[in-house]
C-alpha positions in Angstrom: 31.6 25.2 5.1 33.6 21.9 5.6 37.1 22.2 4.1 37.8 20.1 0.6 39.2 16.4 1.5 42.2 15.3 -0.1 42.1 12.2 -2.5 44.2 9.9 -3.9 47.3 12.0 -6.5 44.9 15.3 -6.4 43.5 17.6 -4.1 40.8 19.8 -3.9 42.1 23.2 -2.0 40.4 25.2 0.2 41.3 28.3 -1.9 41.1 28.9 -5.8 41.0 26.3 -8.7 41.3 22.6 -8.8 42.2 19.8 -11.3 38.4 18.8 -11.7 37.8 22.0 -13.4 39.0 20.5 -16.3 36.8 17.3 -16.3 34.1 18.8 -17.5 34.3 18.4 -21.2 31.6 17.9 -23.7 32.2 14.0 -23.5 32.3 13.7 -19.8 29.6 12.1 -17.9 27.5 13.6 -14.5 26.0 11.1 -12.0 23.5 12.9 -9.3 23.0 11.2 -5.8 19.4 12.4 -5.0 18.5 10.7 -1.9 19.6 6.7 -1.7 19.7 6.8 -5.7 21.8 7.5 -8.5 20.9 9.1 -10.9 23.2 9.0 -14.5 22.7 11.7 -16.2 24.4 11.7 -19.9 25.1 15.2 -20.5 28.2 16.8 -20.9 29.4 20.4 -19.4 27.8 22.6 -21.8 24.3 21.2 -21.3 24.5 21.5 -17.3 27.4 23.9 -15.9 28.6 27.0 -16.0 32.2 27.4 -16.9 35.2 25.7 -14.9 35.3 29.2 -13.1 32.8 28.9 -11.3 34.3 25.8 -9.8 36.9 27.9 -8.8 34.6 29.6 -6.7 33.1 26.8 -5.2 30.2 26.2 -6.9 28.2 24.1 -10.0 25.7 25.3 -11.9 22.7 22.6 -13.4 20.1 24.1 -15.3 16.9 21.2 -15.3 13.8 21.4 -16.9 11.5 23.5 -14.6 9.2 20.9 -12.9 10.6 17.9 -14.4 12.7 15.6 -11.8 15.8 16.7 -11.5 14.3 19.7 -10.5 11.9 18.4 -8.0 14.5 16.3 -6.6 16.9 19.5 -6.1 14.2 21.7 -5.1 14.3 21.3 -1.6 17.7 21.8 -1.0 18.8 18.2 -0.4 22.2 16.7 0.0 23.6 16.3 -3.4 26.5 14.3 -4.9 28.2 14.9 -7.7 30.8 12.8 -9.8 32.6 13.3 -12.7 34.8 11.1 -14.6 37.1 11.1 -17.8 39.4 8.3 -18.8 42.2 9.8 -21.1 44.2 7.0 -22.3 44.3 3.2 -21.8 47.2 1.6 -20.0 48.4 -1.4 -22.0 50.6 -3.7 -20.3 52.5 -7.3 -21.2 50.4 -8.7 -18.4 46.9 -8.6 -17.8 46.7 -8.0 -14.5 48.5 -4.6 -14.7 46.6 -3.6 -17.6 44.8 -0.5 -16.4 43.5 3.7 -17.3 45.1 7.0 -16.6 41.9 9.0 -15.8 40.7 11.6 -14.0 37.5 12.4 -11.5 36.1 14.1 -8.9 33.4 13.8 -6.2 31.5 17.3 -4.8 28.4 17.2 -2.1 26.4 20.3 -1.4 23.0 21.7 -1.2 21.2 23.1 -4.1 19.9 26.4 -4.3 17.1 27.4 -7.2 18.7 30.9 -8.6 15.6 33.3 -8.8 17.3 36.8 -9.8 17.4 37.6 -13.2 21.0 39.1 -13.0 22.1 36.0 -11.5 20.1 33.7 -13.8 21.3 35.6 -17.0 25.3 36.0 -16.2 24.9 31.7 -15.3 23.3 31.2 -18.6 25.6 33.4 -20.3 28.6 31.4 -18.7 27.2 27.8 -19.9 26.6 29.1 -23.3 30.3 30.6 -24.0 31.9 28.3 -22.9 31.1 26.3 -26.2 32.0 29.1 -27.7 34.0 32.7 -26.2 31.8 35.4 -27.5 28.7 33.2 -27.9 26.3 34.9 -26.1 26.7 38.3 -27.6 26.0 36.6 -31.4 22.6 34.6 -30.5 19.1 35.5 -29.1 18.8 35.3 -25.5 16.0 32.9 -23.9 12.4 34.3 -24.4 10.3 34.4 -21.3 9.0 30.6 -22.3 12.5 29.5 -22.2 13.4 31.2 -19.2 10.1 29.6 -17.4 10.6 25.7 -18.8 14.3 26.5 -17.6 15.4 25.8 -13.9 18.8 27.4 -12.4 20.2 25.9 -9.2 23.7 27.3 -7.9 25.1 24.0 -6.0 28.0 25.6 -3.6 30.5 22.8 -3.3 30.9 21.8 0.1 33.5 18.7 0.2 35.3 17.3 -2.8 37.7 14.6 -3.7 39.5 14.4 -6.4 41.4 11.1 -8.0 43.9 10.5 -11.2 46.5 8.2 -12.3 48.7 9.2 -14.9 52.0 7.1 -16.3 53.2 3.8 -18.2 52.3 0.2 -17.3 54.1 -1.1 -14.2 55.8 -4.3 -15.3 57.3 -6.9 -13.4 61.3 -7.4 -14.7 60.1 -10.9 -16.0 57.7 -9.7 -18.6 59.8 -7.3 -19.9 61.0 -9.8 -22.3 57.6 -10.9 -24.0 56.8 -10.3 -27.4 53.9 -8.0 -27.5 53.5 -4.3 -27.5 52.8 -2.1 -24.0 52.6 1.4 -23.4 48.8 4.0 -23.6 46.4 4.0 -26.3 44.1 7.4 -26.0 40.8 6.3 -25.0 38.1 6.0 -27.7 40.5 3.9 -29.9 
């Protein structure tokens, strides 16, 4: 297994967590590179991974509809490219070319692999449920056979990563310090 790449103000270590765990949030966005194309897919943590742990351990967890295209496109094991992105705040400056974001993302490749166990299948499932909610799992129903069968598990063991931020102020230039309109971060979303 190739060791993670560094990127930009963030790295992705060879050994435990990274920063990325944390960009997966309800509100973030996955895009899939299946072959030449990419694929957007608007869906945030708790409808396709497993908790941030599991990151830790090197892998992602996407759970398609069985035998619709994401799953036939991860089926066979293919190279796979995930990205995740999350822009926290706006950077307002006095001049517009320094106007910019403080954001967060990451890039992982690996090969899919279609869980088949049912003890493997049930503790992933279990791990994208509570995470909405710590406890979840033991206060609901757990899939029927039906949901299990429409439902397709891949484990995606993470490969290579990079991960990018910025965080901060504006960068002014000593010149536009004196104009009269306001600079600093607006949260994103505002």
């Amino acid at each position: 297994m190739a060791a993670f790449n560094k990127l930009g103000n963030g790295c992705l270590r060879e050994q435990g967590g990274f920063p990325a765990a944390d960009l997966l949030g309800p509100e973030h966005r996955l895009h899939h590179l299946l072959g030449n194309h990419q694929v957007p897919n608007p869906q945030g943590r708790h409808q396709g991974f497993a908790e941030a742990a599991h990151i830790q351990h090197r892998w992602v967890v996407e759970h398609p509809l069985n035998g619709g295209r994401m799953s036939r496109c991860l089926a066979p094991g293919t190279q796979l490219c995930l990205s995740f992105a999350v822009t926290n705040e706006w950077v307002m400056s006095k001049s517009a070319y320094h106007h910019s974001a403080n954001y967060e993302s990451v890039v992982l490749f690996g090969r899919a692999v279609q869980v088949t166990g049912n003890d493997e299948f049930d503790a992933a499932f279990e791990a994208i449920i509570n995470q909405l909610e710590p406890g979840r799992w033991e206060q609901v129903r757990a899939p029927s056979l039906s949901e299990r069968k429409a439902t397709a598990l891949f484990r995606i063991p993470i490969e290579e990563g990079a991960f990018k931020s910025r965080s901060g102020g504006p960068s002014e230039e000593p010149g536009d310090m004196a104009l009269p309109v306001w600079h600093g971060l607006l949260p994103a979303g505002s």
